[in-house]
C-alpha positions, 0 to 999 in steps of 0.5 A: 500500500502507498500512503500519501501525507499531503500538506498545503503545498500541493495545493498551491498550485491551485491557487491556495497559499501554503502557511510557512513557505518563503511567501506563505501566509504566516510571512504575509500576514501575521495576525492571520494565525488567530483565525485559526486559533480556537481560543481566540476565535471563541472568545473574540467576536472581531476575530469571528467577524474578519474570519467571516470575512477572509472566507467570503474570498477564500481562494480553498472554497473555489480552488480547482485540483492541479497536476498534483492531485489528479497524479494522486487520483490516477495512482489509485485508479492504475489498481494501487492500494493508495490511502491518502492522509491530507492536512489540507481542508480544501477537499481537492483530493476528492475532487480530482477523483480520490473515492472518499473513502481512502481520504482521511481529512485530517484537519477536517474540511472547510466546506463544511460549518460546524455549530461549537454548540449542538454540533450540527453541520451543514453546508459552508456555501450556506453560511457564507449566504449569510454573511454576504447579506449583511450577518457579520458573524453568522450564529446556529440556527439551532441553538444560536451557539457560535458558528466554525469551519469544520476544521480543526483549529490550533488548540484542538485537537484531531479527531481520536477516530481518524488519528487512529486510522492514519496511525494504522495506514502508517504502520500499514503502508509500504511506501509513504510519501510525504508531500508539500508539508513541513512535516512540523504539525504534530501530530500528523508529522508524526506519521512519517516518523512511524511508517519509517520506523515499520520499515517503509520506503519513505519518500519526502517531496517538499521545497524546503527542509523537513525535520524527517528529512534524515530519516527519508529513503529519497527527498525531492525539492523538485517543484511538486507539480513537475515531480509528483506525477512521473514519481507517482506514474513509476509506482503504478501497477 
């Protein structure tokens, strides 16, 4: 089995901005980090209000799948056993083909709102109807309780479920490549480290240096777009 760990980088590409990379958004803009800080979007209302904001033009929420992410989706359709363990919240995967069920969305998926409440879900698109009519910080409508991407934000944590599930992908796998991540979020960084302590060929695709570098049977600095798919074509059945 190959096990693919996807970071923002591959969805570059894409039109979305990576976090830590020489031009990503924590450079860019700072203050962005408390938008995805749960603390401080659960007890500031003007973090909810510009987060409202910065979603309405999300380039996640239109972003179409690039080179990457269709390699990824020819992989499993070749017959290879592909899982694929994102960190992204963009849903691309599953939109260049990816059966959802050999997903695991790690840190959730922004084109769902979730109610910190009652719990209920529903569409993102819905929500964001909302505020482009004049709702600065959109409420459930079930309980009133605060509204949030179904993401998971810093200062909470990942989903027991799907974490054991990566866990056991990991120690599973055969072949893990990680890619576009800088393998420093804890804990799905983590899984790199283990699939190479069970014995796996692990393949790090990435432009900058990761922690687990050292440990990596191959390291490729090659853009991921021009990399990604020959490497993926050579493993196909």
């Amino acid at each position: 089995m190959v096990a693919i760990l996807s970071g923002a980088g591959i969805s570059t590409d894409s039109g979305i901005p990576d976090y830590r990379g020489p031009n990503g958004l924590w450079r860019r803009d700072p203050g962005a980090g408390k938008l995805v800080s749960h603390e401080a979007y659960m007890s500031d209302p003007e973090v909810r209000r510009r987060a409202w904001r910065v979603r309405l033009d999300s380039p996640a929420l239109r972003a179409e799948p690039n080179a990457a992410h269709r390699a990824v989706a020819g992989l499993e359709r070749s017959g290879t056993p592909v899982r694929v363990l994102t960190q992204n919240v963009d849903g691309l995967h599953q939109k260049a083909g990816m059966p959802e069920r050999k997903v695991l969305e790690l840190h959730g998926n922004a084109h769902t709102v979730e109610c910190t409440g009652c719990g209920v879900r529903g569409p993102m698109s819905e929500a964001l109807e909302r505020v482009a009519a004049g709702e600065e910080d959109p409420d459930c409508r079930s309980c009133g309780a605060v509204l949030k991407s179904a993401t998971v934000m810093f200062g909470q944590r990942l989903d027991p479920g799907v974490l054991a599930d990566a866990v056991a992908i990991a120690r599973a796998c055969e072949i893990f490549l990680a890619v576009g991540t800088s393998l420093q979020v804890q804990p799905a960084a983590s899984l790199a480290g283990l699939a190479a302590g069970q014995g796996a060929r692990l393949i790090i695709v990435n432009a900058q240096p990761t922690p687990y570098d050292e440990l990596a049977d191959e390291v490729i600095r090659t853009p991921i777009g021009e990399s990604l798919p020959p490497l993926l074509a050579a493993l196909a059945r």
